[in-house]
DRENLUMGU-516054 format. One record per residue (C-alpha): x, z, y. Coordinates in steps of 0.25 Angstrom, whole numbers. Example, Ala and Ser with C-alpha at 12.3 -4.5 7.8 and 13.67 -1.06 7.14 Angstrom:
+-------+-------+-------+
:    px :    pz :    py :
+-------+-------+-------+
:    49 :    31 :   -18 :
:    55 :    29 :    -4 :
+-------+-------+-------+
END
This chain:
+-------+-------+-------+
:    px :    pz :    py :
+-------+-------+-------+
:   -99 :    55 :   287 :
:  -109 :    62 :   294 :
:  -101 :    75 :   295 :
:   -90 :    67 :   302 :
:   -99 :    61 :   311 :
:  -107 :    72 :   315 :
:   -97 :    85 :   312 :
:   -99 :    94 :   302 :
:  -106 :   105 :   311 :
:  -116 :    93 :   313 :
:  -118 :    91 :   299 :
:  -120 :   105 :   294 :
:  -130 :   108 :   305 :
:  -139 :    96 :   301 :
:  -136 :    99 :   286 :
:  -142 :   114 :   289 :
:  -155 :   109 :   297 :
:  -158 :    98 :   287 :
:  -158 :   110 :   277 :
:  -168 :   116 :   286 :
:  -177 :   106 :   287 :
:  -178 :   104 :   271 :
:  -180 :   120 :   270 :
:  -191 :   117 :   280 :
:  -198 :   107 :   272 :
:  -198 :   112 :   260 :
:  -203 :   126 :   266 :
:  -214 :   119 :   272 :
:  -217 :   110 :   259 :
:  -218 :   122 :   251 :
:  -227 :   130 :   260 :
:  -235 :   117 :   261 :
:  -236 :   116 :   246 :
:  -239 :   132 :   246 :
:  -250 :   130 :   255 :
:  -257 :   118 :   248 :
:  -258 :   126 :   233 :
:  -264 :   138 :   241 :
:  -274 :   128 :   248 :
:  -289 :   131 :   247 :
:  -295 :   119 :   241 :
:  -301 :   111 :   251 :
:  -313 :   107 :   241 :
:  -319 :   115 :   231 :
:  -326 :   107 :   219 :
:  -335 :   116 :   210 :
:  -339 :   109 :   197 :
:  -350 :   118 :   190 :
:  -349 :   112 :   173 :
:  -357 :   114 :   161 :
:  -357 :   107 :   148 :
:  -352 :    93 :   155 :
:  -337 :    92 :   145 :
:  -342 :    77 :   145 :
:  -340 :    77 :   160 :
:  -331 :    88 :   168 :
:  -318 :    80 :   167 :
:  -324 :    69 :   175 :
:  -331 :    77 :   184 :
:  -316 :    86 :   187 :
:  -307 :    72 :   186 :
:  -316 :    68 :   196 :
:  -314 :    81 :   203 :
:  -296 :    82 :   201 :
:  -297 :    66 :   206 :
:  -300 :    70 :   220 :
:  -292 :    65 :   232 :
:  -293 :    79 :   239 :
:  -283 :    88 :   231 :
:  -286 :   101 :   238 :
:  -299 :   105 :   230 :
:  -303 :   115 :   218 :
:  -312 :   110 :   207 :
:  -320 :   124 :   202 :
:  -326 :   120 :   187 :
:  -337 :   130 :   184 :
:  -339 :   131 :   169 :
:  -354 :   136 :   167 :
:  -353 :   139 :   154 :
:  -352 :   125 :   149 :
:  -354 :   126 :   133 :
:  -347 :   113 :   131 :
:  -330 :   110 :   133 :
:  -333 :   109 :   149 :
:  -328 :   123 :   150 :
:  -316 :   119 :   143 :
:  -313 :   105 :   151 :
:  -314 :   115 :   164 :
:  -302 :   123 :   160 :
:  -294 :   109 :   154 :
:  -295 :   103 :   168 :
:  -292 :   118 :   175 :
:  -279 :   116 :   168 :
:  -275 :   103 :   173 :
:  -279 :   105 :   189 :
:  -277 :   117 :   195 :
:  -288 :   113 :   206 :
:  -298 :   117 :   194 :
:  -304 :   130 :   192 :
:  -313 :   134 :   180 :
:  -324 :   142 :   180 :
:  -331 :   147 :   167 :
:  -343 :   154 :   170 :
:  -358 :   158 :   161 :
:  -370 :   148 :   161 :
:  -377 :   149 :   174 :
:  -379 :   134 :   179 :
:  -373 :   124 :   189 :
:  -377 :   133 :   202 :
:  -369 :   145 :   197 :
:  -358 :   137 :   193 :
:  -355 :   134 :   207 :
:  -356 :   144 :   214 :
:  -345 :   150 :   204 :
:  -336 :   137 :   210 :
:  -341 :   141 :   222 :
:  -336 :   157 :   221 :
:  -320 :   151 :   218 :
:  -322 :   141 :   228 :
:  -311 :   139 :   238 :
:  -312 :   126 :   244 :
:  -316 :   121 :   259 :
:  -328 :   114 :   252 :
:  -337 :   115 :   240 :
:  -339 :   102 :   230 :
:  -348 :   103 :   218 :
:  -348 :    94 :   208 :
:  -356 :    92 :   195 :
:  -347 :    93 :   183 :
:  -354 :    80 :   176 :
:  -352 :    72 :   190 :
:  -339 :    68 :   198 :
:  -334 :    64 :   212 :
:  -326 :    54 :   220 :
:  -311 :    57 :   220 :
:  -312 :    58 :   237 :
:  -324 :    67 :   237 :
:  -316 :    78 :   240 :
:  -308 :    72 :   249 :
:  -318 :    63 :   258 :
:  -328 :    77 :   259 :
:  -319 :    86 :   263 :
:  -313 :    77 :   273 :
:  -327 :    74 :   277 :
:  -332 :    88 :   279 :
:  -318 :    92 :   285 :
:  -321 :    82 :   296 :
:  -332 :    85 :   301 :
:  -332 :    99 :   297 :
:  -345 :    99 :   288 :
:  -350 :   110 :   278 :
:  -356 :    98 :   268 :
:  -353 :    86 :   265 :
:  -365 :    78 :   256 :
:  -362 :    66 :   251 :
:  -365 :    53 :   242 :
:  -365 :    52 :   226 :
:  -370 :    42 :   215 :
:  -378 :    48 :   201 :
:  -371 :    40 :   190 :
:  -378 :    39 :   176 :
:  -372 :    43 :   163 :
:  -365 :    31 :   160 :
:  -360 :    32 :   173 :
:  -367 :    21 :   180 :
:  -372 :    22 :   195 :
:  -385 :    28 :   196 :
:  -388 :    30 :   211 :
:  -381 :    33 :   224 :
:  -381 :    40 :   236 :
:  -372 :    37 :   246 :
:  -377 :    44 :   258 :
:  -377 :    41 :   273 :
:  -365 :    49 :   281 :
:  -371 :    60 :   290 :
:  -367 :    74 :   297 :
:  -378 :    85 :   298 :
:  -375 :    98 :   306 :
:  -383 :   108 :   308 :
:  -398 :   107 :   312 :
:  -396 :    92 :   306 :
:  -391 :    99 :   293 :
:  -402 :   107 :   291 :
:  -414 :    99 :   295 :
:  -408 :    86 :   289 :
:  -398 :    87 :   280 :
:  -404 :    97 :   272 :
:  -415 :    87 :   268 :
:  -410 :    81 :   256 :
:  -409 :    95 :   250 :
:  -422 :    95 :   249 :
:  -426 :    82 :   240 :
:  -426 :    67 :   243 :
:  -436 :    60 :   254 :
:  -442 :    48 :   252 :
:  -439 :    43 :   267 :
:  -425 :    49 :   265 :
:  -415 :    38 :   258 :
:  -404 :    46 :   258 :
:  -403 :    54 :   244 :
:  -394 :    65 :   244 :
:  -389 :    72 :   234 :
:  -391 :    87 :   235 :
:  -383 :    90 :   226 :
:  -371 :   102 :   230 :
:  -362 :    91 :   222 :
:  -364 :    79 :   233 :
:  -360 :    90 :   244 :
:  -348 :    96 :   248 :
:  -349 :   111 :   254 :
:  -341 :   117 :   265 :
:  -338 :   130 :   255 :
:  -337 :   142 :   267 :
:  -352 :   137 :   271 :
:  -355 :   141 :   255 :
:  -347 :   154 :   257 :
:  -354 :   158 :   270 :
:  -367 :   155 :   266 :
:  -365 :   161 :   252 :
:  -370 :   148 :   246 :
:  -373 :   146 :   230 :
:  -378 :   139 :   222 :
:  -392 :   142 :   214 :
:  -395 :   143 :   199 :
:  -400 :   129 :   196 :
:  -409 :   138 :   186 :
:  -416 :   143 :   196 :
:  -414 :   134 :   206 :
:  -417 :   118 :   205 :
:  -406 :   110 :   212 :
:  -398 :   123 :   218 :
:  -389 :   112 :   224 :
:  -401 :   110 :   236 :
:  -401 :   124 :   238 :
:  -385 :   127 :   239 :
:  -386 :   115 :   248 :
:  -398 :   121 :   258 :
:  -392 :   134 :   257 :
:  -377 :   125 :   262 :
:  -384 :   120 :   273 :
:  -391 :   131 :   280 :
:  -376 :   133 :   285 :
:  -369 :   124 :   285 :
:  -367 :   117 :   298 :
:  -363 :   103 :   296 :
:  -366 :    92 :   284 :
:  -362 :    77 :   282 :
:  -364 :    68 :   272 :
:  -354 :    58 :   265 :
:  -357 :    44 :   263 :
:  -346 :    44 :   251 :
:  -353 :    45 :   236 :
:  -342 :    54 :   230 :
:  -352 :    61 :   219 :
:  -354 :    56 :   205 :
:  -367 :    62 :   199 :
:  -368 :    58 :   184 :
:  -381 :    60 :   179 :
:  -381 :    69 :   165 :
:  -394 :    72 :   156 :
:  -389 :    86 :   153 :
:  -388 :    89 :   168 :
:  -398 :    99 :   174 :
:  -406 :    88 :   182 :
:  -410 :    81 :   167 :
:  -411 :    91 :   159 :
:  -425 :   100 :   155 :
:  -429 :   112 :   161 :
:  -442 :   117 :   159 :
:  -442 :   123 :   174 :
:  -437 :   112 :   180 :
:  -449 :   112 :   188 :
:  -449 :   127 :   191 :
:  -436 :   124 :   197 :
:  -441 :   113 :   207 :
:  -451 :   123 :   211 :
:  -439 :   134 :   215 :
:  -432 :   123 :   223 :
:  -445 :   117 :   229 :
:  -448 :   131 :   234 :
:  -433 :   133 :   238 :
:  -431 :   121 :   245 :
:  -446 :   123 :   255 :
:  -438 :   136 :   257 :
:  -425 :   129 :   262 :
:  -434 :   121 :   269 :
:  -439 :   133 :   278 :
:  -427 :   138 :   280 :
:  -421 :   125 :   283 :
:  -432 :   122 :   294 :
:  -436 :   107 :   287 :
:  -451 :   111 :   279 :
:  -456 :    98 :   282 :
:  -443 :    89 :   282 :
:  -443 :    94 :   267 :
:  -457 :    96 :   262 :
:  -456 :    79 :   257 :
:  -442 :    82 :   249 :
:  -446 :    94 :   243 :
:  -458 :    88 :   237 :
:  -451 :    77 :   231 :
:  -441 :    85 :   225 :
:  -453 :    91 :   219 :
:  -458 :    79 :   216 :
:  -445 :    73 :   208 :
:  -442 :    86 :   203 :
:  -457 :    85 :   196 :
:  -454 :    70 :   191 :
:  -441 :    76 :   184 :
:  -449 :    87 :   177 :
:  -460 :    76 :   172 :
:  -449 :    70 :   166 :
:  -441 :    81 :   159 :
:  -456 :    86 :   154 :
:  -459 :    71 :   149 :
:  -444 :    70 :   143 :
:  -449 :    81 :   133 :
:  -463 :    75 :   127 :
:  -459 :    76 :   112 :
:  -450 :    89 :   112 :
:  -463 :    96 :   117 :
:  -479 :    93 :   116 :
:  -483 :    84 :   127 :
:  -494 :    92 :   132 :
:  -482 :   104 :   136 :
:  -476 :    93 :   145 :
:  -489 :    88 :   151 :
:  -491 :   104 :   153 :
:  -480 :   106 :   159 :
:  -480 :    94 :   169 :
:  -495 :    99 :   171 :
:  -487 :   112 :   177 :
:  -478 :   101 :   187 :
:  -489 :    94 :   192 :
:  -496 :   107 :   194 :
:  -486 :   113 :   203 :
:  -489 :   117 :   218 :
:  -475 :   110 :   218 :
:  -479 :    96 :   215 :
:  -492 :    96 :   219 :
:  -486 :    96 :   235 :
:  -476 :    85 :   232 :
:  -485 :    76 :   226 :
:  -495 :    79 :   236 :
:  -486 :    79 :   245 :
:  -476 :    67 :   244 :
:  -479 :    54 :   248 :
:  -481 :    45 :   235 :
:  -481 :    31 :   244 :
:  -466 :    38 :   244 :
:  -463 :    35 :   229 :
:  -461 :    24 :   222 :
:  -474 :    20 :   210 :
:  -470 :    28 :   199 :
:  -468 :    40 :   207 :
:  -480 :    38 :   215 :
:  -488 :    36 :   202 :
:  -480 :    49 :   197 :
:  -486 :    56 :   210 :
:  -500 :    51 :   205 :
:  -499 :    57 :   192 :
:  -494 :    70 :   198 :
:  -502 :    73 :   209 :
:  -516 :    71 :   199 :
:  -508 :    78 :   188 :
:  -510 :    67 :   179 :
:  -501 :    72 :   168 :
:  -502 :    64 :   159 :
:  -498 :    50 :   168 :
:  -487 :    60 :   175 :
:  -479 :    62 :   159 :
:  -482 :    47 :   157 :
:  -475 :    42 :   170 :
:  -463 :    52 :   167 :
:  -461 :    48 :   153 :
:  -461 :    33 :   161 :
:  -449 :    39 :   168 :
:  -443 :    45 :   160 :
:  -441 :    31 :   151 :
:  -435 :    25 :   164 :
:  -426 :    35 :   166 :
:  -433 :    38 :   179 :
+-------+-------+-------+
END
C-alpha cells in the first residue's frame, strides 16, 4: 500500500534512514551504558567492622537500600575474630558495589583510612558497622552538597537503645558556614558541649559527609583511637582548617544503636590518660584556630564528663578489685591539673543538683562521697 502510494524509490529511502536512526540509538544507548559502569561513584561509604556478626547485615541492607545508586560500600575487616569477616565476603558476592578489606588488628581510625586509601567517590560517608542510615541519605546529602557546593555536610541522628527503642534525638537547625564563619563558629561543637548552646551535635565523622579531594589535598587521616580519645574531633579540625564552606541538614538520617561491647562502654584503665591527650590536643587546635577563650568552657566540661565516666567505670569494678585500689585511683582523677581547672572553673549554677553536688565532692576531694554518688548513677543507669 504504502509503496503504491508513495513509489518504491520513496520507500526504500525511508526504510534506509529509519535504519539509520535505530543504529543511532543503539550506538548511543550502548556508550551510555559503557559510560555509567565506568562511573566514579558519586559516594564513597566506609564501614570500618569488628566482632559485630550480630549486626553487619543490617548495617550493609541499610547501606544496598539506598535511593542513590551510584555509590561504593568499602567494608574494612579489622581482624574481627568472630564470622563478621566472612559475612563481609557473602554480601561482596551478592552486590558488586561492595569491596572487602581484611586487614591485622589496629582499631576503628586505622580501619578507615584503609577505606579511605581505595576510595573513589565525590564524597566520603562513614558509618558504624553496629549502626544504620536512612535509605535517601545518600541521595538528600550529596544533592544538598552539590547544590550549594560545600565541602561538608553535618546532619541530624537519633541514639536507639538495644532493644531498639528511641533514646534521644538531635535534629539540628539548617545553616551554611563559609570561611571565617566556619572556623570561628562552626568549629565550636568539636570542641564539647556548652551549657548556653542547645544545640547538640554530634562530632562524630559518622554524622558528616566529607568532600573527599579536601581529604586528599589536605592528606587527611584518621588517628589511632589508642592513642588518641575521640580521633573523630580531630579528623574533623584538621577537615575544617580547609575547607571552605559547611552546612548542616536538618534531616536525622543516622541510627546510632548503643552497644555495651563498644569502646565508649567498655574498661580502659587509661581512659583518663587519654582525655588528658585530647584536652591538651584540643587547647592546641584552639590556637591554631584563633578561639582560646570561645573554647576554654567546652574544653573543661569535656573534662569534666569525661571524669564522671571514668568514676563510674572505676565504681563498676568494686568486687573484682580491693575498694581501696578504686578509691586510689580516683584520688589520682581528682588530683589532676586537669580537673582541677574544670571544676574550678565551670559554673556549677550551670548544672543540674546531682552534678553540682558531684562538683562539691570533687572540688574538696572528698572521695569517699564522690564513689558513693557514682555507685547512685551507676544504679540508674545514668
Amino acid at each position: 500500500m504504502l509503496t503504491e502510494i508513495a513509489g518504491e524509490d520513496t520507500v526504500l529511502k525511508i526504510e534506509c534512514f529509519l535504519k539509520k536512526v535505530k543504529k543511532v540509538y543503539w550506538d548511543n544507548r550502548n556508550r551510555k551504558m559503557t559510560e555509567t559502569t565506568t562511573l566514579s561513584p558519586l559516594v564513597s561509604i566506609i564501614v570500618p567492622v569488628y566482632n559485630v556478626e550480630r549486626y553487619i547485615k543490617r548495617c550493609v541492607d541499610s547501606l544496598r537500600g539506598q535511593t542513590l545508586q551510584n555509590i561504593e560500600i568499602i567494608l574494612v575487616d579489622d581482624g574481627s575474630k568472630d564470622n563478621s569477616g566472612c559475612l563481609c565476603d557473602e554480601l561482596a558476592q551478592q552486590d558488586s558495589k561492595i569491596h572487602v578489606i581484611h586487614k591485622q588488628n589496629a582499631g576503628q581510625g586505622l580501619a578507615r583510612n584503609d577505606g579511605l586509601n581505595i576510595a573513589k567517590g565525590h564524597y566520603v560517608l562513614f558509618i558504624d558497622s553496629d549502626d544504620f542510615i536512612e535509605p535517601d541519605t545518600c541521595e538528600k546529602l550529596s544533592d544538598r552538597m552539590e547544590r550549594e557546593q560545600a565541602d561538608l555536610c553535618s546532619f541530624g541522628y537519633q541514639i536507639e537503645t538495644p532493644q531498639g527503642e528511641l533514646f534521644y534525638r538531635a535534629q539540628l537547625k539548617e545553616q551554611c558556614y563559609e570561611n571565617e564563619a566556619l572556623r570561628k563558629r562552626f568549629v565550636l561543637h568539636f570542641f564539647g558541649d556548652s551549657a548556653d548552646d542547645e544545640e547538640m551535635r554530634g562530632v562524630s565523622a559518622c554524622m558528616t559527609m566529607f568532600r573527599r579531594s579536601v581529604i586528599e589535598t589536605g592528606k587527611i587521616r584518621f588517628r589511632s583511637e589508642r592513642e588518641y580519645f575521640s580521633e573523630d574531633t580531630i579528623f574533623n579540625l584538621d577537615f575544617c582548617l580547609l575547607a571552605k564552606k559547611a552546612v548542616i541538614d536538618s534531616g536525622c538520617y543516622y541510627h546510632y544503636c548503643q552497644n555495651e561491647a563498644s569502646f565508649s562502654h567498655a574498661y580502659r584503665p587509661d581512659r583518663f590518660h587519654l582525655t588528658e591527650v585530647l584536652a591538651n590536643v584540643l587547647k592546641e587546635y584552639a590556637g591554631r584556630y584563633g578561639i582560646e577563650r570561645e573554647t576554654q568552657e567546652r574544653i573543661r566540661r569535656m573534662v569534666w564528663v569525661s571524669l564522671m565516666e571514668c568514676v563510674k567505670q572505676e565504681v563498676r569494678r568494686i568486687g573484682e578489685v580491693p575498694c581501696k585500689t578504686v578509691k586510689k585511683q580516683i584520688e589520682s582523677y581528682c588530683d589532676s591539673e586537669l580537673v582541677k581547672d574544670a571544676v574550678n572553673g565551670l559554673d556549677a549554677g550551670k548544672f543540674g543538683t546531682a552534678q553540682r553536688i558531684f562538683l562539691w565532692a570533687v572540688k574538696g576531694q572528698r572521695t569517699e562521697a564522690v564513689i558513693l554518688l557514682a555507685g547512685l548513677r551507676n544504679r540508674k543507669g545514668l
